[in-house]
C-alpha positions as CSV (number, residue, x, y, z in Angstrom):
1,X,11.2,-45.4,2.2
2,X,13.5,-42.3,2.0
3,X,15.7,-41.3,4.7
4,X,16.4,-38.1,6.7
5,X,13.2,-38.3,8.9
6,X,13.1,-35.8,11.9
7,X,9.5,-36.1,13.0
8,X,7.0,-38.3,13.9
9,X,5.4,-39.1,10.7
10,X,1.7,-40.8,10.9
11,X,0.1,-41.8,7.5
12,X,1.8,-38.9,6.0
13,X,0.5,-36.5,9.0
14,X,3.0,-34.7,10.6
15,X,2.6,-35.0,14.6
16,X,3.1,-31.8,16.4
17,X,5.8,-31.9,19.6
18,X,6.0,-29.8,22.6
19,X,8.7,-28.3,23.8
20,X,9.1,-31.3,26.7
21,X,9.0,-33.8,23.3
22,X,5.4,-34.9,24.0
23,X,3.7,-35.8,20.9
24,X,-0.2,-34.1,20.1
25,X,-2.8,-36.7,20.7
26,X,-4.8,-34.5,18.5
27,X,-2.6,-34.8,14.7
28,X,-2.8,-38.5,16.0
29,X,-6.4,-38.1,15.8
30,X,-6.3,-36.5,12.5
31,X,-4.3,-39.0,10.8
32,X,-6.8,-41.5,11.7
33,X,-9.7,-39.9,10.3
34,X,-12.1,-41.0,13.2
35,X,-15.2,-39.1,14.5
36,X,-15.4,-37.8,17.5
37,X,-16.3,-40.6,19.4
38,X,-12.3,-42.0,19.0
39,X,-11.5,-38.2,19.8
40,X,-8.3,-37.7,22.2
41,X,-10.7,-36.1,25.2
42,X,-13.5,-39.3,25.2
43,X,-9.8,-41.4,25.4
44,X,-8.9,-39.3,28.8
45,X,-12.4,-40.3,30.1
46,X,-11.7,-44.0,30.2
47,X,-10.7,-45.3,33.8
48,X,-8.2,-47.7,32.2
49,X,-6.5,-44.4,30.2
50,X,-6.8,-42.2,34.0
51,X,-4.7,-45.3,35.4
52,X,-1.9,-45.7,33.7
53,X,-1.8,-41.6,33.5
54,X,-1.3,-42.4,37.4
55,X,0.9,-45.4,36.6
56,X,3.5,-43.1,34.9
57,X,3.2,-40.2,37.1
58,X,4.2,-42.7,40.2
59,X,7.2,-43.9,38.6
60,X,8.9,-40.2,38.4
61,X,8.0,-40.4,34.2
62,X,9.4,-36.8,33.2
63,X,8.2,-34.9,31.5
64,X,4.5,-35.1,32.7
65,X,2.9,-37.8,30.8
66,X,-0.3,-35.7,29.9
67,X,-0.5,-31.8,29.0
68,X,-3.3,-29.9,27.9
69,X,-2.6,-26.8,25.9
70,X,-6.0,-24.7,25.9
71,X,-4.4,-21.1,25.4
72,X,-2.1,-19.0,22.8
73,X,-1.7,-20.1,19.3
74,X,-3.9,-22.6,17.5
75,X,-0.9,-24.0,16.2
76,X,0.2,-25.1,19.4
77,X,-3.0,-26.1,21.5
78,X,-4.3,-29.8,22.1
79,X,-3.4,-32.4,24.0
80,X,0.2,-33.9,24.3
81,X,1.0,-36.9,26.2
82,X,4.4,-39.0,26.0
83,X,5.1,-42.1,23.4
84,X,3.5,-44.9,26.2
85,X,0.1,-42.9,26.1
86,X,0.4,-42.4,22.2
87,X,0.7,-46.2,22.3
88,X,-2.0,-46.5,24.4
89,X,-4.1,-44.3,22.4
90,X,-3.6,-45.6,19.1
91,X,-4.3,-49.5,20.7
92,X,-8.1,-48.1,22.0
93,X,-8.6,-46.4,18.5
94,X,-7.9,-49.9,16.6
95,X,-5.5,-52.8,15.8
96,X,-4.6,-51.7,12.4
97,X,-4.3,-48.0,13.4
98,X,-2.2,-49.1,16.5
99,X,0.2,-51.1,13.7
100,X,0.9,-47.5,11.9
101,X,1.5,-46.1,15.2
102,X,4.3,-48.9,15.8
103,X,6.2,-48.1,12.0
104,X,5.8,-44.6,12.1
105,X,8.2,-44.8,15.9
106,X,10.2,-47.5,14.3
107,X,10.7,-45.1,11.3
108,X,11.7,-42.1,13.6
109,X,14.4,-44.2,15.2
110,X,15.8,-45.1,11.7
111,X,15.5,-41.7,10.5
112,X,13.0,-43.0,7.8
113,X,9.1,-41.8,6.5
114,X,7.2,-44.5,5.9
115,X,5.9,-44.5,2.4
116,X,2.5,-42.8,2.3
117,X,-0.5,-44.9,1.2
118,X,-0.7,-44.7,-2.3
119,X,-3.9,-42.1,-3.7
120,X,-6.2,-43.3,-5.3
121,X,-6.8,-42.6,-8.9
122,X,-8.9,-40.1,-10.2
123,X,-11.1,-42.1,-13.4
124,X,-11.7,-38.8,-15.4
125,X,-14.5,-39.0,-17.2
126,X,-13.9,-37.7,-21.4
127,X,-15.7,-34.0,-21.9
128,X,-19.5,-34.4,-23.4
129,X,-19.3,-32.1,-25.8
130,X,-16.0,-33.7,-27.3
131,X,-18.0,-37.5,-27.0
132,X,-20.8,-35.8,-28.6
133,X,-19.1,-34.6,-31.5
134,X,-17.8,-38.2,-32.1
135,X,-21.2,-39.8,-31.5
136,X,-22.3,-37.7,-34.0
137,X,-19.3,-38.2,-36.7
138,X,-20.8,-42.3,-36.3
139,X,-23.8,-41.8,-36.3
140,X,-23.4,-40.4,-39.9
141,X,-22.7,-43.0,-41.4
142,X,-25.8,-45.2,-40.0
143,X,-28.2,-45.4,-43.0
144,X,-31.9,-45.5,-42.8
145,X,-31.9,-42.6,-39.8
146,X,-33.0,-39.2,-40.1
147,X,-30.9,-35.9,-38.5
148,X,-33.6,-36.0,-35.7
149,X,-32.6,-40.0,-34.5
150,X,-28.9,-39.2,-35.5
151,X,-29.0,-36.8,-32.6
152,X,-30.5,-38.4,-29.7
153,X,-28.7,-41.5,-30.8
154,X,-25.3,-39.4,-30.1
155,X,-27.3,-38.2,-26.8
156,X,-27.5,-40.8,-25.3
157,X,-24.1,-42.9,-26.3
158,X,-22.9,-39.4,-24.6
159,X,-24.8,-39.8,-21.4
160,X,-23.8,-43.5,-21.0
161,X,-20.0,-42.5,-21.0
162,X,-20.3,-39.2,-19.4
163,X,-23.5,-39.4,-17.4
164,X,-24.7,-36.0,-19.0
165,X,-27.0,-35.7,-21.8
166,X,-26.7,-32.5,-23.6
167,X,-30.6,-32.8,-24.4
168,X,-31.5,-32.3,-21.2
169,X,-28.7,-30.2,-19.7
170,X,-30.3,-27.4,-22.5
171,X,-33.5,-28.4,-21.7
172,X,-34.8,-30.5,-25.2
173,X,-37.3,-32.6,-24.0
174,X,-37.5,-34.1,-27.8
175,X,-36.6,-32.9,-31.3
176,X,-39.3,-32.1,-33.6
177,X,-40.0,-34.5,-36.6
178,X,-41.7,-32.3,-39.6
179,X,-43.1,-35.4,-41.3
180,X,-44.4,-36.9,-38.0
181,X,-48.2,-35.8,-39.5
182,X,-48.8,-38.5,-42.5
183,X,-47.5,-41.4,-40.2
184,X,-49.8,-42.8,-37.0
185,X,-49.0,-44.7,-33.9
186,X,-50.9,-48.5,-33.6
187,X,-53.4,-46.8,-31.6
188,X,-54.4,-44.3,-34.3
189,X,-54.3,-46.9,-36.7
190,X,-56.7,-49.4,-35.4
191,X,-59.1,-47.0,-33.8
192,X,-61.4,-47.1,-37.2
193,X,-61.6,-50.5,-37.4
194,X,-62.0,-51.2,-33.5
195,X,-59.1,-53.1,-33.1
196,X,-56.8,-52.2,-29.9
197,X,-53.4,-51.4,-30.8
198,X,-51.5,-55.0,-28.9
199,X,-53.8,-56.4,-31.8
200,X,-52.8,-54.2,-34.0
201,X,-49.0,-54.7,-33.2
202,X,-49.5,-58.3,-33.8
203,X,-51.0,-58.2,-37.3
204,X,-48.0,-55.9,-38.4
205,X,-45.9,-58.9,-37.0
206,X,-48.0,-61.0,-39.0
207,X,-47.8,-59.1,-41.9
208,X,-43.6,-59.3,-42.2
209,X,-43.6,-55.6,-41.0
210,X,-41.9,-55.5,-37.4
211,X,-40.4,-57.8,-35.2
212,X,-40.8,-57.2,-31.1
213,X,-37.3,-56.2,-30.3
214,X,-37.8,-55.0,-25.6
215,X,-34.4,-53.2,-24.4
216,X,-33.8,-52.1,-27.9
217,X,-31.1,-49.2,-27.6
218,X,-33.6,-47.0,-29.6
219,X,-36.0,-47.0,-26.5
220,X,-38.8,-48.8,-29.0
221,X,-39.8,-52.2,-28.6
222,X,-40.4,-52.6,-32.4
223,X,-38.3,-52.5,-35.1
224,X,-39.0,-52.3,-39.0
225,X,-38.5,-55.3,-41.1
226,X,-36.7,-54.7,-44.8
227,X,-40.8,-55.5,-45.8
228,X,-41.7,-52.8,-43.6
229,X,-39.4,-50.2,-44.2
230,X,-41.7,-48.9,-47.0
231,X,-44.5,-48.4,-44.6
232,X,-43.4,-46.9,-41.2
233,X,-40.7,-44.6,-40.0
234,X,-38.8,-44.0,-36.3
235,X,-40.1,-40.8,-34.8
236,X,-38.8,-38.9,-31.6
237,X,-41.0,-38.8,-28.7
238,X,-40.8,-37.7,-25.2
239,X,-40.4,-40.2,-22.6
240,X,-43.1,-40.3,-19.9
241,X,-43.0,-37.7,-17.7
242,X,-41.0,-35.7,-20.2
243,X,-37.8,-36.6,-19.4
244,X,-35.8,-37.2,-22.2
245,X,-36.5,-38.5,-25.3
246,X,-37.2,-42.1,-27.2
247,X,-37.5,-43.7,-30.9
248,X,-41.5,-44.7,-31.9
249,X,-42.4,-46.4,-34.9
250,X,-44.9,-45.0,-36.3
251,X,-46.7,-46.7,-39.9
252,X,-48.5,-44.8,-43.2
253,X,-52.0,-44.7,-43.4
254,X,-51.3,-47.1,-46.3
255,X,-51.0,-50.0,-43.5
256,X,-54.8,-49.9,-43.4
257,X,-54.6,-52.9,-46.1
258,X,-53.1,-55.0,-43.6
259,X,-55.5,-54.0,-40.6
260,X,-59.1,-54.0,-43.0
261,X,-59.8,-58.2,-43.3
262,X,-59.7,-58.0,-39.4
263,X,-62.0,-54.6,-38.8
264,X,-64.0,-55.7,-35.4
265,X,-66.5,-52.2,-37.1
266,X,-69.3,-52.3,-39.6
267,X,-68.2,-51.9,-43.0
C-alpha cells in the first residue's frame, strides 16, 4: 500500500465528494461494474433504503444524508449520500463488493490506497507473417515435399499459433500442382475396372503402398509407404466447401498392376 491517500479510493476509482463531504453513489456504482439493475436510483426505491434515509434524518444527521445533483456540470451531478448510506449501498450490491467498501474507508482513515487489483496480462500472440517465415525456413528441410505442400504446411503451423492463415486472409483457396494431370485419385483409378475406391484403398494397403493414417496433420488419411513412394505423390486440394486447403494422395496410372487381378469388368 503507499501512503498519502486524500480520497476515497474504490478498486482504484476515485469517489467524487460534495462540498458537505457526501460521497457519489454513482463512482460507487462505477467501480463495481454492475448493470443497471444494482444502479444507485433502483437502491433509493427499496423501502428498507427510504427507512433508514428517515432513520438518519430523525436523528439531526448533518449534512442531509441523501442529495441529488441533476443540474450544472457533469462532473458534479449524481447522487451523494453520507458514509452509513454508502455502507448501506455497497451491502445491497454484494458481500464481497461491501468488503472493498470497508478497506477503501479503513484506508482513508490511514491515509493509505489500497493496492489496485492486479491487470491481467495481455498473451500477445507472435505476428503471422514473422511465424510464417519460420514455418517456411522448417519446412525446407522436410524431404520428400514439394514447394506447393511446403507452403500450406507453413499455413497452417501459422494458423494454429496465430489463428490466421495467410491462405485465406489473400484469398488462396489451394495452390496449383503442375504435375497433378499424370497422377489419379482411388476413384479414378478403379473406375475401369469397376472397383469402388474404399476397395481400391484397401488393395493399395494390401499391396505395401499406404497405410490409413485419420487426423494426419497433412489433412489426408493416407500416407505413402517407402514401397509406395515410387507410385503416388501428395497433391493440394481444396477442402469442402472451399475453405482452405488439404494434402491428397494421389497414385500413377502405373498402379493399374496392382488393381487388374481384382477387375469386377470384362476383360
Amino acid at each position: 500500500m503507499t501512503n498519502s491517500n486524500t480520497n476515497l479510493t474504490i478498486l482504484s476509482t476515485t469517489i467524487r465528494r460534495d462540498a458537505e463531504g457526501r460521497f457519489c453513489l454513482n463512482d460507487c456504482f462505477k467501480a463495481a461494474g454492475l448493470p443497471a439493475s444494482k444502479g444507485p436510483n433502483e437502491w433509493a426505491k427499496n423501502a428498507q433504503t427510504e427507512a433508514l434515509i428517515e432513520e438518519l434524518r430523525s436523528g439531526g444527521i448533518s449534512p442531509d444524508p441523501k442529495n441529488i445533483v441533476s443540474t450544472g456540470p457533469n462532473a458534479t451531478r449524481g447522487t451523494y449520500v453520507v458514509k452509513e448510506l454508502v455502507y448501506a449501498y455497497a451491502m445491497w450490491i454484494s458481500p464481497s463488493f461491501n468488503l472493498q467498501v470497508i478497506r477503501a474507508f479503513d484506508a482513508l482513515v490511514t491515509g493509505q490506497i489500497p493496492d489496485a487489483a492486479p491487470k491481467t496480462k495481455r498473451i500477445r500472440k507472435p505476428s503471422f507473417a514473422v511465424t510464417f517465415d519460420r514455418y517456411m525456413k522448417v519446412a525446407a528441410h522436410l524431404p520428400n515435399v514439394d514447394e506447393n505442400q511446403k507452403v500450406l504446411m507453413a499455413a497452417r503451423g501459422t494458423h494454429t499459433l496465430t489463428g490466421i492463415n495467410p491462405l485465406e486472409a489473400m484469398g488462396y483457396a489451394a495452390l496449383p500442382a503442375t504435375t497433378e494431370d499424370n497422377y489419379q485419385t482411388p476413384t479414378q483409378l478403379g473406375k475401369p475396372f469397376g472397383i469402388p475406391p474404399r476397395r481400391v484403398n484397401q488393395i493399395l494397403v494390401d499391396a505395401g503402398l499406404q497405410v490409413h493414417t485419420p487426423g494426419s496433420s497433412t489433412g489426408s488419411d493416407w500416407s505413402m509407404t517407402d514401397k509406395g513412394l515410387a507410385y503416388g505423390k501428395m497433391f493440394d486440394t481444396s477442402r469442402r466447401g472451399g475453405k482452405g486447403s488439404q494434402q491428397q494422395l494421389k497414385w500413377k496410372p502405373s498402379v493399374a498392376e496392382f488393381l487388374r487381378p481384382f477387375s469386377q469388368t470384362p476383360a
